[in-house]
N, CA, C and O of each residue as an XYZ file, in Angstrom:
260
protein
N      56.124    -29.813    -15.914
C      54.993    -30.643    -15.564
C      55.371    -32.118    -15.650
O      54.692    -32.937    -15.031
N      56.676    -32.598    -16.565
C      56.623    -33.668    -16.523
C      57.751    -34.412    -15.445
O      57.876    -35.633    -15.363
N      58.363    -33.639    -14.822
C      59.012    -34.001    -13.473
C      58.557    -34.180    -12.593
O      59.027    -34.996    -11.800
N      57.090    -33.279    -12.271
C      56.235    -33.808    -11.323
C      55.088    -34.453    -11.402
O      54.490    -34.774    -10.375
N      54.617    -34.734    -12.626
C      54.386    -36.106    -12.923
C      54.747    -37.455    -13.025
O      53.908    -38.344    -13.175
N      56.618    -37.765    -12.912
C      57.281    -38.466    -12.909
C      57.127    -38.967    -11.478
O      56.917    -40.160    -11.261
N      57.283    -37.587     -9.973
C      57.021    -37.733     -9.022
C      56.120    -38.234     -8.614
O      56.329    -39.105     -7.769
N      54.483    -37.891     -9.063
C      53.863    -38.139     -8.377
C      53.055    -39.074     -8.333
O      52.346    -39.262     -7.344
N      53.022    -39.840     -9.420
C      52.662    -41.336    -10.281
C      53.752    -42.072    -10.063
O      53.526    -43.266    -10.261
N      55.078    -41.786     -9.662
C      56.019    -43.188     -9.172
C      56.311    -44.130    -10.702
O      56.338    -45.360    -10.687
N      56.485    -43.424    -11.794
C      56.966    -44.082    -13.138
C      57.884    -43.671    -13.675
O      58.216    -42.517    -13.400
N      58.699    -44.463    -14.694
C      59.787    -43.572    -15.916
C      58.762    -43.208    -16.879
O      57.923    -43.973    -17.356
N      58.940    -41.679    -17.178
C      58.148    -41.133    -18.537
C      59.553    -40.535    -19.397
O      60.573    -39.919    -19.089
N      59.153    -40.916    -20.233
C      60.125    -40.528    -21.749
C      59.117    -40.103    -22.433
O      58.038    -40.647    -22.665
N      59.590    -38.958    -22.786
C      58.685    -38.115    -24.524
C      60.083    -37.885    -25.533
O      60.864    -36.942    -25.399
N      60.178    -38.768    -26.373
C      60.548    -38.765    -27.143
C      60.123    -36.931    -28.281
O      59.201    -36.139    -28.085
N      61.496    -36.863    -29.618
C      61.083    -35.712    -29.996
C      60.705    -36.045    -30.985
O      60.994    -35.177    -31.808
N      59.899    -37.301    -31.679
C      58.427    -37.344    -32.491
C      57.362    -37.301    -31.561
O      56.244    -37.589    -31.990
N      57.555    -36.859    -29.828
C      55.969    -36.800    -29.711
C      55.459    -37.818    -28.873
O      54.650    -37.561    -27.983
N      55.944    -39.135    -29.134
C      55.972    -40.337    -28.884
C      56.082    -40.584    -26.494
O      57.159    -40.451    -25.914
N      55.172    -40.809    -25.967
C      55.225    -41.195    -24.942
C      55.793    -42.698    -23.890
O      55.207    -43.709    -24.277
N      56.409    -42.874    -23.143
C      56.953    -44.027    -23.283
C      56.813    -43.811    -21.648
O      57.420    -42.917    -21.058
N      55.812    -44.878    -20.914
C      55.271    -44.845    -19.737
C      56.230    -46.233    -19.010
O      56.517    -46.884    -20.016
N      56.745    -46.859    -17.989
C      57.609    -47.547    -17.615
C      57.047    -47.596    -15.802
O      57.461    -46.762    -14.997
N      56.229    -48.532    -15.477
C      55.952    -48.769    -13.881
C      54.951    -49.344    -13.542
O      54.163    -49.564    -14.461
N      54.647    -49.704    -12.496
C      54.272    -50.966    -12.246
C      52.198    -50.527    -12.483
O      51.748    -49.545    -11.893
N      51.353    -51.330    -13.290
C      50.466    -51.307    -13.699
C      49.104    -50.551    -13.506
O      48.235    -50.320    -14.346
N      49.168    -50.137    -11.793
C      48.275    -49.068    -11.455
C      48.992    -47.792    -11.496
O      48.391    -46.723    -11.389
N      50.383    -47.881    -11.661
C      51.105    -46.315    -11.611
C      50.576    -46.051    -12.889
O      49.573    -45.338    -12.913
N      51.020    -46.459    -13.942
C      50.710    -46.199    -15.685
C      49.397    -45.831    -15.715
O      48.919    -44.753    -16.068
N      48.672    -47.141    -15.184
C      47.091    -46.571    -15.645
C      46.990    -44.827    -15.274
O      46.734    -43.945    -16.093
N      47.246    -44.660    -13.931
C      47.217    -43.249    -13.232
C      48.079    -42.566    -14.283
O      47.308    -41.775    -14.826
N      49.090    -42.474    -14.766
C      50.335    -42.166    -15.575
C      48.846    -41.656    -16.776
O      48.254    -40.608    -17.031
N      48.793    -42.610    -17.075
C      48.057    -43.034    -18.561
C      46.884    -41.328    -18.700
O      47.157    -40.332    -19.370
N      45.778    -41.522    -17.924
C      44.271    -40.911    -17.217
C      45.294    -39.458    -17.504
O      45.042    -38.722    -18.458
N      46.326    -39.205    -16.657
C      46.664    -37.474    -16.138
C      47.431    -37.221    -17.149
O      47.925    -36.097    -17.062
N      47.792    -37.906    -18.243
C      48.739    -37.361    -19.729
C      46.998    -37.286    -20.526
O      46.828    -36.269    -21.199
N      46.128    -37.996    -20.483
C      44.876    -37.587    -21.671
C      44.504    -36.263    -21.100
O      44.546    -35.222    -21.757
N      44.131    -36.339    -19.830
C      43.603    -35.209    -19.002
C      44.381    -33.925    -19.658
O      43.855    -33.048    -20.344
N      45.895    -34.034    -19.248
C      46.239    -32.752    -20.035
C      46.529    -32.429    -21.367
O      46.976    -31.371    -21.810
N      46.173    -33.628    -22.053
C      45.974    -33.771    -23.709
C      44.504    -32.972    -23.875
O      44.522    -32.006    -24.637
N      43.570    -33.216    -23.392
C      42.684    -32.902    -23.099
C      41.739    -31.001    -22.697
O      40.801    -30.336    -23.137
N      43.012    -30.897    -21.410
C      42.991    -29.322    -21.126
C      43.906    -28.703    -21.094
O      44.302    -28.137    -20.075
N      44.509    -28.657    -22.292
C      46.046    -27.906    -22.551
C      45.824    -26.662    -22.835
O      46.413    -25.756    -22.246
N      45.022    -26.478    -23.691
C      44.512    -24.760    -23.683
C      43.920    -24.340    -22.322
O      43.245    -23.351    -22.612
N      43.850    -24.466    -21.525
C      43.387    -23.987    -20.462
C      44.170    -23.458    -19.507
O      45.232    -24.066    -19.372
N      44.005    -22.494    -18.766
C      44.572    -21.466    -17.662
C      44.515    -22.333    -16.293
O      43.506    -22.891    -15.862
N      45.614    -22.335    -15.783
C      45.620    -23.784    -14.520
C      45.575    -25.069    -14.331
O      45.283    -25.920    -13.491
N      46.002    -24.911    -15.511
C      46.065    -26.612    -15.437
C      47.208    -27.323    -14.602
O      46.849    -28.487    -14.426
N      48.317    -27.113    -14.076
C      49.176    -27.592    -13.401
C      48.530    -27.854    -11.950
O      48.414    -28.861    -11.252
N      48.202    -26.655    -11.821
C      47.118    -26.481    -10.753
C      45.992    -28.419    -10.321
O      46.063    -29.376     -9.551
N      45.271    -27.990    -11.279
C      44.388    -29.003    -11.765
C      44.383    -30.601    -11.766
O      43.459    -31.395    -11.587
N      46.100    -30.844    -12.099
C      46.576    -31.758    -12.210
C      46.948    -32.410    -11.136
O      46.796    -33.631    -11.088
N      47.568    -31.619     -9.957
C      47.511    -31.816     -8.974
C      46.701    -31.960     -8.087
O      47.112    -32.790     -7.276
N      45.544    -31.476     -7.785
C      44.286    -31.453     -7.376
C      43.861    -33.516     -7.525
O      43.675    -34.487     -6.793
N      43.920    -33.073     -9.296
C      43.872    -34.651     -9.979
C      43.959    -35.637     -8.951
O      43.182    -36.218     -8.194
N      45.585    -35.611     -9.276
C      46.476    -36.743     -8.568
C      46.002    -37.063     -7.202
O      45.553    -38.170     -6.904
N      46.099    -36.194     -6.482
C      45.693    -36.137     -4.858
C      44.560    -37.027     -4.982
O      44.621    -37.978     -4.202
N      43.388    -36.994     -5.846
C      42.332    -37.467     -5.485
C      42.350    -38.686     -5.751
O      41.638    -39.432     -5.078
N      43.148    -39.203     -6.781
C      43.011    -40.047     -7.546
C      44.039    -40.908     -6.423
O      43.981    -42.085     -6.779
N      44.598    -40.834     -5.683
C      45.529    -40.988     -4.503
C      45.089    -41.532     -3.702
O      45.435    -42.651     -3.324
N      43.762    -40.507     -3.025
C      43.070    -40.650     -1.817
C      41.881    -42.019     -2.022
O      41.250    -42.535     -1.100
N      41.807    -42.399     -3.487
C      40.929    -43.086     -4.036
C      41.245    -44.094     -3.930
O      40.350    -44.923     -3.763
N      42.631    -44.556     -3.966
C      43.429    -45.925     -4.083
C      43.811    -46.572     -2.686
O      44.163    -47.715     -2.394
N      43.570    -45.159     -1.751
C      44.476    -45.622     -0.458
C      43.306    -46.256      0.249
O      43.464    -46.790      1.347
């Protein structure tokens, strides 16, 4: 999930192994970056979420363009 999140937000993401997130791109990518890492902080127990995420993005896409 986090390769194509890397893709599809256009940022460097680093997760460090304390956990630690480290977002890197230009200020509306991150924010977007920012929103779809709570989102799946958010619905991690849940069935489809990759799914979901993508759905996300697209919209959140179609919103900007």
């Amino acid at each position: 999930m986090i390769s194509m999140l890397k893709k599809e937000v256009n940022c460097d993401i680093f997760v460090g192994q304390n956990g630690r997130i480290w977002i890197n791109g230009g200020v509306e990518d991150m924010d977007l970056a920012l929103r779809t890492i709570y989102l799946i902080e958010k619905e991690a127990h849940t069935n489809g979420l990759t799914d979901r995420i993508v759905d996300f993005l697209k919209a959140e896409k179609g919103a900007r363009s």
